[in-house]
PyMOL Python script that loads the backbone (N, CA, C, O; Angstrom):
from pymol import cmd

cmd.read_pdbstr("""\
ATOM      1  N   UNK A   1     -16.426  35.790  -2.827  1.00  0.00           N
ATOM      2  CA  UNK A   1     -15.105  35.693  -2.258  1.00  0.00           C
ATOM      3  C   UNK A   1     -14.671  34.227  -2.144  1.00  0.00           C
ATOM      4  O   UNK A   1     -13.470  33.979  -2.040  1.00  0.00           O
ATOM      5  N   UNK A   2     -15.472  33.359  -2.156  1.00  0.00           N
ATOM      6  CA  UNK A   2     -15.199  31.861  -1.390  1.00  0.00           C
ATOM      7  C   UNK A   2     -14.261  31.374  -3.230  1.00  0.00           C
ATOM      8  O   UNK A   2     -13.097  31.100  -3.522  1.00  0.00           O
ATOM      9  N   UNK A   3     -15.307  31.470  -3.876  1.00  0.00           N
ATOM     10  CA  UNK A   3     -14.656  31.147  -5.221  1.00  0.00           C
ATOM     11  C   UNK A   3     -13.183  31.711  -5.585  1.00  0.00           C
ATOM     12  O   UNK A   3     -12.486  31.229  -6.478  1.00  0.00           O
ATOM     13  N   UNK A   4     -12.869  32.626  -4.896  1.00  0.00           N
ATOM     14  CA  UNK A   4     -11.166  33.494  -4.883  1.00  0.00           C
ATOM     15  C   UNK A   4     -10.780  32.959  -4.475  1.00  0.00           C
ATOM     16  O   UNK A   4      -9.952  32.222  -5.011  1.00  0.00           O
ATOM     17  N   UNK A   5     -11.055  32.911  -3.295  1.00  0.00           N
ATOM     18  CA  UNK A   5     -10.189  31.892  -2.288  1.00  0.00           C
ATOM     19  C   UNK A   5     -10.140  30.555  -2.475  1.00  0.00           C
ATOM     20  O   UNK A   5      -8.969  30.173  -2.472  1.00  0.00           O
ATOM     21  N   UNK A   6     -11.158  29.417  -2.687  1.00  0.00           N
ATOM     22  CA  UNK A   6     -10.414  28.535  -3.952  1.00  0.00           C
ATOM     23  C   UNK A   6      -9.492  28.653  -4.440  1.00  0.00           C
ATOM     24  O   UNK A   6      -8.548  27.922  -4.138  1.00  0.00           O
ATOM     25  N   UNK A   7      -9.388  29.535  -5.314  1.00  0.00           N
ATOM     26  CA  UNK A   7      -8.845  29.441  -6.576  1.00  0.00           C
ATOM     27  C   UNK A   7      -7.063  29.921  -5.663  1.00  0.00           C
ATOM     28  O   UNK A   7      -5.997  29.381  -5.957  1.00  0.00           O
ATOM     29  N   UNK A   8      -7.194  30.765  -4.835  1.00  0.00           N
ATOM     30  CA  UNK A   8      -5.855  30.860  -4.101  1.00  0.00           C
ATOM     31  C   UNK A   8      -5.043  29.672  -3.656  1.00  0.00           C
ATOM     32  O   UNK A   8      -3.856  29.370  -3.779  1.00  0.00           O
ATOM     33  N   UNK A   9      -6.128  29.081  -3.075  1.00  0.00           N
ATOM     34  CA  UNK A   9      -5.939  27.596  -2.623  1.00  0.00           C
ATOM     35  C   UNK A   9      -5.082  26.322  -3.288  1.00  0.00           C
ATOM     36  O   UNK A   9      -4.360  25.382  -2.956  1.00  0.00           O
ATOM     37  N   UNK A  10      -5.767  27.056  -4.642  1.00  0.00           N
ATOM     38  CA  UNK A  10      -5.374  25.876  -5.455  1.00  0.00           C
ATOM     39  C   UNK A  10      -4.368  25.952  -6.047  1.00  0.00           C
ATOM     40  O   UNK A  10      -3.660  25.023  -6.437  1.00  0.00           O
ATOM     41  N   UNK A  11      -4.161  27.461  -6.209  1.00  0.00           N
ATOM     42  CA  UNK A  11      -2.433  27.550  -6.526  1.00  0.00           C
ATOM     43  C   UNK A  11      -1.652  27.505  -5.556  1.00  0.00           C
ATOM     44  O   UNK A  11      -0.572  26.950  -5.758  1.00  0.00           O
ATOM     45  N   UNK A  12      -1.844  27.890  -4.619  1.00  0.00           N
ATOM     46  CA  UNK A  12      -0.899  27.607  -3.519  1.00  0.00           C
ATOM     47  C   UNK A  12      -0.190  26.259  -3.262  1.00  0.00           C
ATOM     48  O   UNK A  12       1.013  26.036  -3.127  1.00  0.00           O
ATOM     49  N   UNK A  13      -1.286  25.389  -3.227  1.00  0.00           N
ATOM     50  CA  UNK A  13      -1.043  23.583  -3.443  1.00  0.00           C
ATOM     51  C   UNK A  13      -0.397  23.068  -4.703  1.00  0.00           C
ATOM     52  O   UNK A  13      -0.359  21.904  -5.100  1.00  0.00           O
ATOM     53  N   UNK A  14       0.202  24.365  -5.366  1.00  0.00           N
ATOM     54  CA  UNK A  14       0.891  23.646  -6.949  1.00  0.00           C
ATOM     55  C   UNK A  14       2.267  23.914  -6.492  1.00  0.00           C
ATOM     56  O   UNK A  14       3.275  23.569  -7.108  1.00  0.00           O
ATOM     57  N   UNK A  15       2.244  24.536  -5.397  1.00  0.00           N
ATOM     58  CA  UNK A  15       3.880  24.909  -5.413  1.00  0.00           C
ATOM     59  C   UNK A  15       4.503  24.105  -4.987  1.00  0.00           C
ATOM     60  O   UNK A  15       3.929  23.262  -4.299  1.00  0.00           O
ATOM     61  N   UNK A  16       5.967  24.000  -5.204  1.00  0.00           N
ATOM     62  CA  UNK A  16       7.150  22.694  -5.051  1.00  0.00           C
ATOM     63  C   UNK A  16       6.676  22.446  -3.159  1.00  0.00           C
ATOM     64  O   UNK A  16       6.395  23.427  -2.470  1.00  0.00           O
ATOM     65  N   UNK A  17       6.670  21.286  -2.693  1.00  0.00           N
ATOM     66  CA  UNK A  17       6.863  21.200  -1.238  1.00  0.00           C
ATOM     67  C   UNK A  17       5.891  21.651  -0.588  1.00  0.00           C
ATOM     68  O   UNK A  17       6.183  21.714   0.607  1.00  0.00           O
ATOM     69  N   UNK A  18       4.642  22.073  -0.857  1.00  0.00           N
ATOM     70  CA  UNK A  18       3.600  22.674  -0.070  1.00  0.00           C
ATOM     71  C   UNK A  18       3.062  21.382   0.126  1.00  0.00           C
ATOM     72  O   UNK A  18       2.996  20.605  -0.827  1.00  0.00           O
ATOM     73  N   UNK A  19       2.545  20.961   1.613  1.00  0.00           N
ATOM     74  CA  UNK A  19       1.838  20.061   1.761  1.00  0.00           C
ATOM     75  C   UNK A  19       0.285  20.454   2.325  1.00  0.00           C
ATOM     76  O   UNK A  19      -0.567  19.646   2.693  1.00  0.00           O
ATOM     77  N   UNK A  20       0.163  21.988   2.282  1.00  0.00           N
ATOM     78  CA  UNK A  20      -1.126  22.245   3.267  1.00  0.00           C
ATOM     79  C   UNK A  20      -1.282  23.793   3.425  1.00  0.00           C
ATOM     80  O   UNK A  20      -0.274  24.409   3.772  1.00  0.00           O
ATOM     81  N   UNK A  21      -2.109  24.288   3.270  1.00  0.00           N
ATOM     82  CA  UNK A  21      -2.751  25.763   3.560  1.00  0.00           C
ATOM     83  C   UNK A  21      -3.745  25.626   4.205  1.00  0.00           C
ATOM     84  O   UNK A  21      -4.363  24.563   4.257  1.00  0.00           O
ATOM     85  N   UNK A  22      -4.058  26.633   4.784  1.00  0.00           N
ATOM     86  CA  UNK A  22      -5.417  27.303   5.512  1.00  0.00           C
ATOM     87  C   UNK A  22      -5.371  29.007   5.928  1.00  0.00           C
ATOM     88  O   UNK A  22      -4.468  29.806   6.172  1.00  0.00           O
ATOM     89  N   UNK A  23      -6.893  29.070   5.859  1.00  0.00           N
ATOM     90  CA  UNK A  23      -6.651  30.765   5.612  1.00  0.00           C
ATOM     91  C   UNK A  23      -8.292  30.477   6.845  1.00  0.00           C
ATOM     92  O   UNK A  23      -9.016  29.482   6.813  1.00  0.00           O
ATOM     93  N   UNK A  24      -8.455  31.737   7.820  1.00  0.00           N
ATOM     94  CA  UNK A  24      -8.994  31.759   8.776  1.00  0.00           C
ATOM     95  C   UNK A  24      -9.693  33.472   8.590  1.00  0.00           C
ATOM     96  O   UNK A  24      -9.369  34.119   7.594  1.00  0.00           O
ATOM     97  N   UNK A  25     -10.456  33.957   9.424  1.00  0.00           N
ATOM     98  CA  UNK A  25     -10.667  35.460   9.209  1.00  0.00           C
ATOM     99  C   UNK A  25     -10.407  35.736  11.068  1.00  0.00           C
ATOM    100  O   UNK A  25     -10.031  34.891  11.880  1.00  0.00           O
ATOM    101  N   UNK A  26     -10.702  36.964  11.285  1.00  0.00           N
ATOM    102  CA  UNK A  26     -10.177  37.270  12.548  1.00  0.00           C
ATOM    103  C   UNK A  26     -10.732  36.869  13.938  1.00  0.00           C
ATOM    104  O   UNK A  26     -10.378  37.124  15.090  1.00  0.00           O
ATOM    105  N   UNK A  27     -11.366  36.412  13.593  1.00  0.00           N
ATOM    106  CA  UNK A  27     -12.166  35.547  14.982  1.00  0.00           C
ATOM    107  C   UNK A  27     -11.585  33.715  14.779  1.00  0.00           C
ATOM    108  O   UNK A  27     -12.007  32.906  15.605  1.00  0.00           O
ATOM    109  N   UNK A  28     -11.056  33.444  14.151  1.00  0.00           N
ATOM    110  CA  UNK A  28     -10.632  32.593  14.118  1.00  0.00           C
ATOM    111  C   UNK A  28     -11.001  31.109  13.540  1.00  0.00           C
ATOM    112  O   UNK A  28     -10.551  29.974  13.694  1.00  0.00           O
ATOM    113  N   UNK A  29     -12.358  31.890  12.578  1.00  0.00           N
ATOM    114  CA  UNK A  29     -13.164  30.268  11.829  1.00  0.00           C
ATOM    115  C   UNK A  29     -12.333  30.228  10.756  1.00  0.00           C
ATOM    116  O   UNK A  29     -11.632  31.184  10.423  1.00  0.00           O
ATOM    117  N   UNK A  30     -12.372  28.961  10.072  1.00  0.00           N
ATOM    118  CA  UNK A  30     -11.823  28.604   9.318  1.00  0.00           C
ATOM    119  C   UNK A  30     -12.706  28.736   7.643  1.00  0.00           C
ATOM    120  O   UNK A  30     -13.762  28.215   7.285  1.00  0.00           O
ATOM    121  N   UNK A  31     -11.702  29.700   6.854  1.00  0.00           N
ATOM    122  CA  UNK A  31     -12.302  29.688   5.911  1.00  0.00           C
ATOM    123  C   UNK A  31     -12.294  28.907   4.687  1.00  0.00           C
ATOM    124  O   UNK A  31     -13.247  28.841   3.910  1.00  0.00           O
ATOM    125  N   UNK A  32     -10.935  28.188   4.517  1.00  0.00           N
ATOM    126  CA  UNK A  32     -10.626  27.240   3.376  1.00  0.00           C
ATOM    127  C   UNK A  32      -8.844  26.377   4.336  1.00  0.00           C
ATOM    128  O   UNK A  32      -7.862  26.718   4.995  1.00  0.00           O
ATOM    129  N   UNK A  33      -9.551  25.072   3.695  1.00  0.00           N
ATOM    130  CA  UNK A  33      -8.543  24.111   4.631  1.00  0.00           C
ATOM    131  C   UNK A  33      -8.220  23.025   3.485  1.00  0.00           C
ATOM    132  O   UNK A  33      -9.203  22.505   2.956  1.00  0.00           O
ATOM    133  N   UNK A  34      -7.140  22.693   3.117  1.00  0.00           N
ATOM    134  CA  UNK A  34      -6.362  22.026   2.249  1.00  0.00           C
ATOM    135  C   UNK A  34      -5.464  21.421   2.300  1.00  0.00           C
ATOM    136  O   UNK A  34      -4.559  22.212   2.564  1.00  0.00           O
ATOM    137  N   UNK A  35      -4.866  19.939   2.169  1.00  0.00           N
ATOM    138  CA  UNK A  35      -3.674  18.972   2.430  1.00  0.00           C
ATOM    139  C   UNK A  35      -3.450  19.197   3.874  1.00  0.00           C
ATOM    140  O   UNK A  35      -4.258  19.749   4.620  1.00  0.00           O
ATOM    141  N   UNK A  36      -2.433  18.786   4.173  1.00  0.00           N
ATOM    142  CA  UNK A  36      -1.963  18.632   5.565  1.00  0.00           C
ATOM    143  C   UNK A  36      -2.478  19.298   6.845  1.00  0.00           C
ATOM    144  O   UNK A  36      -2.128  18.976   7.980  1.00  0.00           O
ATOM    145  N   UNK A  37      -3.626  20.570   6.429  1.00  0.00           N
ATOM    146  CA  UNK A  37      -3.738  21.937   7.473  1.00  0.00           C
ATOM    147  C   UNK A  37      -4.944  21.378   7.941  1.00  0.00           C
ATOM    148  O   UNK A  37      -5.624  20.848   7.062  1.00  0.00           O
ATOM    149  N   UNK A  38      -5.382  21.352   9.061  1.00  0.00           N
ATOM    150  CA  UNK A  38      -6.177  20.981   9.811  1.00  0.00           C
ATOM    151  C   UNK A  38      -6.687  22.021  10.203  1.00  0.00           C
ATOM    152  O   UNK A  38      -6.029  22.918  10.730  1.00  0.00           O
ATOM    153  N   UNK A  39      -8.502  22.089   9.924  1.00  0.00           N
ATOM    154  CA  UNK A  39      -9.218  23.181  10.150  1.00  0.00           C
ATOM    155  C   UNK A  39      -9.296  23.488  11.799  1.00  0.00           C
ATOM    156  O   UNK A  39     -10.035  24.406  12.152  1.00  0.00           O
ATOM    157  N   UNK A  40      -8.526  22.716  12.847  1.00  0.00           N
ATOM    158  CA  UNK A  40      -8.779  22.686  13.895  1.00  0.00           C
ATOM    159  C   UNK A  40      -7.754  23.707  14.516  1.00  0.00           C
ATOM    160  O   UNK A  40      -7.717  24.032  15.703  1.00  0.00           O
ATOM    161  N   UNK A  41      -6.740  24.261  13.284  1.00  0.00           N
ATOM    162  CA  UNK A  41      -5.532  24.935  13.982  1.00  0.00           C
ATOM    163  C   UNK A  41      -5.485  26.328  13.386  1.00  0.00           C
ATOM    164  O   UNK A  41      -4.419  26.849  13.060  1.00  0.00           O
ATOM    165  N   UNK A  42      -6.946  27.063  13.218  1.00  0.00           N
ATOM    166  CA  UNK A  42      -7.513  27.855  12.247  1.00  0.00           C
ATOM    167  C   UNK A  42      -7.012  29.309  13.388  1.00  0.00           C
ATOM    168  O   UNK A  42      -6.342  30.311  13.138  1.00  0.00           O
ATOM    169  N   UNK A  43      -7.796  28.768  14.877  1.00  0.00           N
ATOM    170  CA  UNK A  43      -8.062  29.599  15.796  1.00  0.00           C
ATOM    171  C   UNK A  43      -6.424  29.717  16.311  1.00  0.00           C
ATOM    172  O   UNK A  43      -6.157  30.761  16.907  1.00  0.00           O
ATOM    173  N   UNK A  44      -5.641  29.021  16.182  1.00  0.00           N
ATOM    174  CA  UNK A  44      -4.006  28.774  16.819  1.00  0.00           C
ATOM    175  C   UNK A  44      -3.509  30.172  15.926  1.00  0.00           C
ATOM    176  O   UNK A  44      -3.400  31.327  16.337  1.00  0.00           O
ATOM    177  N   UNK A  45      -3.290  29.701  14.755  1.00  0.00           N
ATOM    178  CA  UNK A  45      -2.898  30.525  13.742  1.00  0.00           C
ATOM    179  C   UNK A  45      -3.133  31.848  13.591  1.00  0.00           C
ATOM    180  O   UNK A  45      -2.232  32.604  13.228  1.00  0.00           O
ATOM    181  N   UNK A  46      -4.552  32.334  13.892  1.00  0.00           N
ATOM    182  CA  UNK A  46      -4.858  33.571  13.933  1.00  0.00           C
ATOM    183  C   UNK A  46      -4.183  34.347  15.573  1.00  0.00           C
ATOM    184  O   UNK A  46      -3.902  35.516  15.837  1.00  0.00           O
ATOM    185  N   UNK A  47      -4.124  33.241  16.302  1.00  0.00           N
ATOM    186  CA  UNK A  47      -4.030  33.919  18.017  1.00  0.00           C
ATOM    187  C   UNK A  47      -1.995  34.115  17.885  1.00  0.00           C
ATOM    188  O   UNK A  47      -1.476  35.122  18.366  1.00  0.00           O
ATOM    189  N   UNK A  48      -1.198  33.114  17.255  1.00  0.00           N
ATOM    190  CA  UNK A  48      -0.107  33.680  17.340  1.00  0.00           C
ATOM    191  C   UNK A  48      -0.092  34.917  16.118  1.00  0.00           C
ATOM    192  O   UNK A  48       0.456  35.988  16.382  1.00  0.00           O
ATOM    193  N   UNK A  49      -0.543  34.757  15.170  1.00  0.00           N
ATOM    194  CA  UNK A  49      -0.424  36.485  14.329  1.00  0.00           C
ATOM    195  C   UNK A  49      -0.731  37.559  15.367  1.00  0.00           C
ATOM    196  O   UNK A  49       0.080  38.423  15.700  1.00  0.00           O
ATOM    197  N   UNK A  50      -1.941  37.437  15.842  1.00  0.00           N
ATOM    198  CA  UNK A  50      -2.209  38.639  16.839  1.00  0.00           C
ATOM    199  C   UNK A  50      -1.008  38.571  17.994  1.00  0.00           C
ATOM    200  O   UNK A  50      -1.061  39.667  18.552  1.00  0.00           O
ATOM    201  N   UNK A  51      -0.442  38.146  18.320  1.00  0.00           N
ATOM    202  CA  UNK A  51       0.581  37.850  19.317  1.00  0.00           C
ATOM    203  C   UNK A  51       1.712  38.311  18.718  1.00  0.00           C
ATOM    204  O   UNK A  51       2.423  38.884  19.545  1.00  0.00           O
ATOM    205  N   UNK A  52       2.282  38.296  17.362  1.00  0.00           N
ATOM    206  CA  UNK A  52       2.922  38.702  17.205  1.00  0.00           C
ATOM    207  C   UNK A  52       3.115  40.480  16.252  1.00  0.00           C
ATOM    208  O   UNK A  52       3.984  41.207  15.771  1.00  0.00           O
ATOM    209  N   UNK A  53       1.799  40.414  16.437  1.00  0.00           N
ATOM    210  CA  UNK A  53       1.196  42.037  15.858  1.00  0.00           C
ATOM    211  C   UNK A  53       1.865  42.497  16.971  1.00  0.00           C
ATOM    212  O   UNK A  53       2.664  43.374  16.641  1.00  0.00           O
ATOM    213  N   UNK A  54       1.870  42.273  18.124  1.00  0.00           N
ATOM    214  CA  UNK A  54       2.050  43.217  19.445  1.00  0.00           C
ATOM    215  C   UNK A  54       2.965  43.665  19.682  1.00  0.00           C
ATOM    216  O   UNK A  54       3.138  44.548  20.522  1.00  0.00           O
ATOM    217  N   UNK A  55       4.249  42.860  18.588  1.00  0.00           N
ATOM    218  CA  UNK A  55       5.519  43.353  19.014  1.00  0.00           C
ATOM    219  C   UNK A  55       5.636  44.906  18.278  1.00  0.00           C
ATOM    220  O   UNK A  55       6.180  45.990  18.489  1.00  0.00           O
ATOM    221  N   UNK A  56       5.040  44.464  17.603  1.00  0.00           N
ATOM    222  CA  UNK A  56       5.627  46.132  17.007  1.00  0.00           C
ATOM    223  C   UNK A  56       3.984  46.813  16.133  1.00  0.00           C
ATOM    224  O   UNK A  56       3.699  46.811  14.936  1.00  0.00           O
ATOM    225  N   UNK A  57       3.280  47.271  17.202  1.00  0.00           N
ATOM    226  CA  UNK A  57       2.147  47.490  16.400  1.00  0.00           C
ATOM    227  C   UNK A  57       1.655  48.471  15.590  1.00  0.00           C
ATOM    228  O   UNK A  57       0.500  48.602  15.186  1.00  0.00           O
ATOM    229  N   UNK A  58       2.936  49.381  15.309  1.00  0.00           N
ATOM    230  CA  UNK A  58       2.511  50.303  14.100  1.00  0.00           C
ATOM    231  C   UNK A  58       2.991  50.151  12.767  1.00  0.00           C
ATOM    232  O   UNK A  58       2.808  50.986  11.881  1.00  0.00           O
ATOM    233  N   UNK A  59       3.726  48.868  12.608  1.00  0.00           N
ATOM    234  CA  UNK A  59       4.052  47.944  11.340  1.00  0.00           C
ATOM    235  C   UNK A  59       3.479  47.564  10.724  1.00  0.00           C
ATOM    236  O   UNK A  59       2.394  48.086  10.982  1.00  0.00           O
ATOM    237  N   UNK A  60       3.287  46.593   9.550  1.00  0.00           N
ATOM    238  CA  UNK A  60       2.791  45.808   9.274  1.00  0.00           C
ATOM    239  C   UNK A  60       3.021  44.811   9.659  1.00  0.00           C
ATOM    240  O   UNK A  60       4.139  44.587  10.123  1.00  0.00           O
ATOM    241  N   UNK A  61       1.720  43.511   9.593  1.00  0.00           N
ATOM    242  CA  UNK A  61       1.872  42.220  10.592  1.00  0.00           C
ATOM    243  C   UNK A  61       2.702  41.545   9.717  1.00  0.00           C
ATOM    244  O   UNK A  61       2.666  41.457   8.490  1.00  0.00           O
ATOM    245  N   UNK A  62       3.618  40.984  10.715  1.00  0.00           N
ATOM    246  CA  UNK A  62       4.408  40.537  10.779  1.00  0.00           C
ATOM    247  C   UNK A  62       4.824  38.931  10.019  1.00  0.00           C
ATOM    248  O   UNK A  62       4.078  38.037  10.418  1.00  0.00           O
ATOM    249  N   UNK A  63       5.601  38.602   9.283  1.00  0.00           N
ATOM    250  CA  UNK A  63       5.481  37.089   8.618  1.00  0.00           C
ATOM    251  C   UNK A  63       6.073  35.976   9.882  1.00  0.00           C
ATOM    252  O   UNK A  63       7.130  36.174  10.480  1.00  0.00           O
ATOM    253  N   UNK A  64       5.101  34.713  10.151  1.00  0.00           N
ATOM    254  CA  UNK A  64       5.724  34.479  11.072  1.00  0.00           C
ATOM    255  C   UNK A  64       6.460  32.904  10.856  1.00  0.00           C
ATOM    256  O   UNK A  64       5.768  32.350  10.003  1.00  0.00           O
ATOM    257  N   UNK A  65       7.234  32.259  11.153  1.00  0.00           N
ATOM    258  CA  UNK A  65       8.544  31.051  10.433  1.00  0.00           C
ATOM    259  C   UNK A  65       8.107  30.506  11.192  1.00  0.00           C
ATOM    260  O   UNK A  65       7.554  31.320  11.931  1.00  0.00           O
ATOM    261  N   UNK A  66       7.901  29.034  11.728  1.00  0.00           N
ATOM    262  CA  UNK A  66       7.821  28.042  12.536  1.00  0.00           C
ATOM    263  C   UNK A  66       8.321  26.700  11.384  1.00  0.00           C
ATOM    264  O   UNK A  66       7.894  26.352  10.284  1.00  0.00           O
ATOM    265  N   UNK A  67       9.788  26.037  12.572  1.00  0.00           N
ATOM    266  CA  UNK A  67      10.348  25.320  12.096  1.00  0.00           C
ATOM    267  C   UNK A  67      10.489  24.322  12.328  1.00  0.00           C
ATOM    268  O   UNK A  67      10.991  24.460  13.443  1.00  0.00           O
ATOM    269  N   UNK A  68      10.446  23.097  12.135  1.00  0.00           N
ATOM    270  CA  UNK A  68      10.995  21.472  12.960  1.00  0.00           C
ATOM    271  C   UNK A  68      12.175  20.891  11.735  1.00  0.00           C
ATOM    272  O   UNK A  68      12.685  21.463  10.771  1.00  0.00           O
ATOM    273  N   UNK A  69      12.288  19.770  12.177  1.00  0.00           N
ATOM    274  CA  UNK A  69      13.832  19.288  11.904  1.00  0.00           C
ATOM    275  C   UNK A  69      13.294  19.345   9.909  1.00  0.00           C
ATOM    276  O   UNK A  69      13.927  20.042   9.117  1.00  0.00           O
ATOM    277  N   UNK A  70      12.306  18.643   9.557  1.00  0.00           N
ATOM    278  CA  UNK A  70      11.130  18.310   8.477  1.00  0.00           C
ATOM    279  C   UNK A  70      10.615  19.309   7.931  1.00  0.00           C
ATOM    280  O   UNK A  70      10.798  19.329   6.713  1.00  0.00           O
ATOM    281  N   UNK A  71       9.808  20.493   8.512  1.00  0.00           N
ATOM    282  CA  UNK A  71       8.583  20.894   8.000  1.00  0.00           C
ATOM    283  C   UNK A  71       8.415  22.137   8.217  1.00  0.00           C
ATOM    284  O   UNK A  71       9.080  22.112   9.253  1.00  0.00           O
ATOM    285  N   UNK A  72       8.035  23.436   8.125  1.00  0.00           N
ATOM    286  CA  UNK A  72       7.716  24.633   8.327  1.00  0.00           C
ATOM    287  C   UNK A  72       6.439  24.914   7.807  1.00  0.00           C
ATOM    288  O   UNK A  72       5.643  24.439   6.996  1.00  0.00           O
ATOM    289  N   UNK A  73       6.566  26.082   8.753  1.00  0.00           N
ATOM    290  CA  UNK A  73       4.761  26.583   8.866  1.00  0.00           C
ATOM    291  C   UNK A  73       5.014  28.034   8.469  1.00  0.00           C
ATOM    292  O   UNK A  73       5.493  28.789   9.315  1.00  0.00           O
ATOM    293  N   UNK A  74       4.748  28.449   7.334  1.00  0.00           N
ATOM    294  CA  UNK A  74       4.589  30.327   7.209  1.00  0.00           C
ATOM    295  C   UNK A  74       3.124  30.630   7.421  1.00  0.00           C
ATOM    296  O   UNK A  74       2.167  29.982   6.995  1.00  0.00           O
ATOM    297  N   UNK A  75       3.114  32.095   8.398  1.00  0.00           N
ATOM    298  CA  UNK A  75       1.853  32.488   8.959  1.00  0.00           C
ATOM    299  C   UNK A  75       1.760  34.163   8.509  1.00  0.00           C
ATOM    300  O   UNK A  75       2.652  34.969   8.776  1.00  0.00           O
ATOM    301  N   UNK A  76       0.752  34.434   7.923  1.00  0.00           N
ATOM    302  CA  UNK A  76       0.902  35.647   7.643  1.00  0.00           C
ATOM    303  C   UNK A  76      -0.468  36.113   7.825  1.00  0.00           C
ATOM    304  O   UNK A  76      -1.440  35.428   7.507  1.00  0.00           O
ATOM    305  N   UNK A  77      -0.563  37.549   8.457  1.00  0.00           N
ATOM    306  CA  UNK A  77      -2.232  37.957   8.053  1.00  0.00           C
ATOM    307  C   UNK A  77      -1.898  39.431   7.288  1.00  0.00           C
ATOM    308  O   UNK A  77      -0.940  40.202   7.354  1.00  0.00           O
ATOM    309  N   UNK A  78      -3.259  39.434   6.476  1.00  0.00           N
ATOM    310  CA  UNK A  78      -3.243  40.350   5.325  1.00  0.00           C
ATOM    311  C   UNK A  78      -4.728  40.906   5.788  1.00  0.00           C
ATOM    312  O   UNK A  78      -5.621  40.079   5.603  1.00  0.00           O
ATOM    313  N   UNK A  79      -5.201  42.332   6.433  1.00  0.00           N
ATOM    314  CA  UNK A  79      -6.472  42.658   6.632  1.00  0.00           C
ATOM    315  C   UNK A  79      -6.788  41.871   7.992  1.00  0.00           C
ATOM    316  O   UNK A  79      -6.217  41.784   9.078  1.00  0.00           O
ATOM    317  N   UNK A  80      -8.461  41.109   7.200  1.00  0.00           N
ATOM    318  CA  UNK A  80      -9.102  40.731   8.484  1.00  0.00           C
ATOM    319  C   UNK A  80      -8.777  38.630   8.630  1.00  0.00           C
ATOM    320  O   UNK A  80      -9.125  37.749   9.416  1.00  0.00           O
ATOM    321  N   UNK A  81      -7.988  38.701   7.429  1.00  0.00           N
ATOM    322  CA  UNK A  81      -7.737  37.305   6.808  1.00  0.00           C
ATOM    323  C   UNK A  81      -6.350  36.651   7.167  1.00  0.00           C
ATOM    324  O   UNK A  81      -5.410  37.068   6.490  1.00  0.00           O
ATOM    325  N   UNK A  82      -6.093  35.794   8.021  1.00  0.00           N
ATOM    326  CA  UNK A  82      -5.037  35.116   8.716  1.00  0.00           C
ATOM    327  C   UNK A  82      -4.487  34.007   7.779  1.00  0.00           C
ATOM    328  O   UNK A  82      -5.275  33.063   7.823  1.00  0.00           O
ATOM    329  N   UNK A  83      -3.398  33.736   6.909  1.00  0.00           N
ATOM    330  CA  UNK A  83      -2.800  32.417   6.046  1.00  0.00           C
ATOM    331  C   UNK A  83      -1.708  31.500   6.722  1.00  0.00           C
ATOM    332  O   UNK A  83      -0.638  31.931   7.151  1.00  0.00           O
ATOM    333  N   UNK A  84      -2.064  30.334   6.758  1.00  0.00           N
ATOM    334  CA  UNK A  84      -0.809  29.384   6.894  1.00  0.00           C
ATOM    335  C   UNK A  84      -0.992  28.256   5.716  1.00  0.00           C
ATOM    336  O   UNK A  84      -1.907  27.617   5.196  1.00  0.00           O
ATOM    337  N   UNK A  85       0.675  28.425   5.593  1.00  0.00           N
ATOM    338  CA  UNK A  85       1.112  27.323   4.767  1.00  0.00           C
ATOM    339  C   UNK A  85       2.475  26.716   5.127  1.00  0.00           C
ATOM    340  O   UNK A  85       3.566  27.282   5.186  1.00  0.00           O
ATOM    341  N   UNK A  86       2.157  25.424   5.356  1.00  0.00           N
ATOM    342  CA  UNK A  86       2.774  24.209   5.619  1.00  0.00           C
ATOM    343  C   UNK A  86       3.791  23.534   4.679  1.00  0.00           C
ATOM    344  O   UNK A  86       3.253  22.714   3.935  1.00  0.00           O
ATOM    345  N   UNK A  87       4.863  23.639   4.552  1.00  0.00           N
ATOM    346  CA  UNK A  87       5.909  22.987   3.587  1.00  0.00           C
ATOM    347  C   UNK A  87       7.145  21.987   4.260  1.00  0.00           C
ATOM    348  O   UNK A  87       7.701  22.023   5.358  1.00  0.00           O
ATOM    349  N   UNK A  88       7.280  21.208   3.240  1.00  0.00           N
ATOM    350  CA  UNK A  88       8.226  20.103   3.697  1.00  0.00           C
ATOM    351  C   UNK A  88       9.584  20.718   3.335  1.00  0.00           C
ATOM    352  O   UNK A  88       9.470  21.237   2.224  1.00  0.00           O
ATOM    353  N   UNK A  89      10.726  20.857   3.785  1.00  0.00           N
ATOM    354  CA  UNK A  89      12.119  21.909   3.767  1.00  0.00           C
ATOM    355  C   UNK A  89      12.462  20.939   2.519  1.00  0.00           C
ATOM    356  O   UNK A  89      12.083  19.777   2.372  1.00  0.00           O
ATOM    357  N   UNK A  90      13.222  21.658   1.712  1.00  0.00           N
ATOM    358  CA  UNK A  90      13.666  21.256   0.656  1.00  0.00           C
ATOM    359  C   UNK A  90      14.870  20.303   0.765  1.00  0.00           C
ATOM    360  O   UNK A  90      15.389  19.844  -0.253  1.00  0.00           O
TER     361      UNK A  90
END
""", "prot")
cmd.dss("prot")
cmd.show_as("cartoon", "prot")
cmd.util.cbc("prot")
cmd.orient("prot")
């Protein structure tokens, strides 16, 4: 799996404006950390997905936007596997 996830990694970091990914599993370690994403915000990332599972928990989880004047954060979990990626606004 680690070699997939690489390889996710690495396309992810080709796209226009991405400065940073990280992907976490559900306890909150960090499984792959790249450009700007700091393996330290592994456990953050996974705790607002679950936070926002709650709003509506017979959905699917939820995509979550975090914005500043600069930069956005997309947060998504898929399974037991939590993703953020970090982009500079176009």
């Amino acid at each position: 799996m680690e070699k997939e996830l690489d390889k996710v990694v690495e396309e992810i970091m080709l796209t226009p404006n991405v400065t940073g990914c990280i992907f976490a599993d559900h306890q909150g370690l960090c499984l792959a950390a790249k450009g700007t994403a700091h393996v330290d915000s592994a456990g953050i990332l996974v705790a607002i997905s679950e936070q926002a599972c709650k709003l509506q928990p017979n959905l699917k989880p939820p995509t979550i936007y975090l914005e500043s004047d600069d930069k956005m954060c997309l947060i998504q979990r898929h399974g037991t596997i939590t993703g953020g990626i970090f982009k500079h606004k176009e």
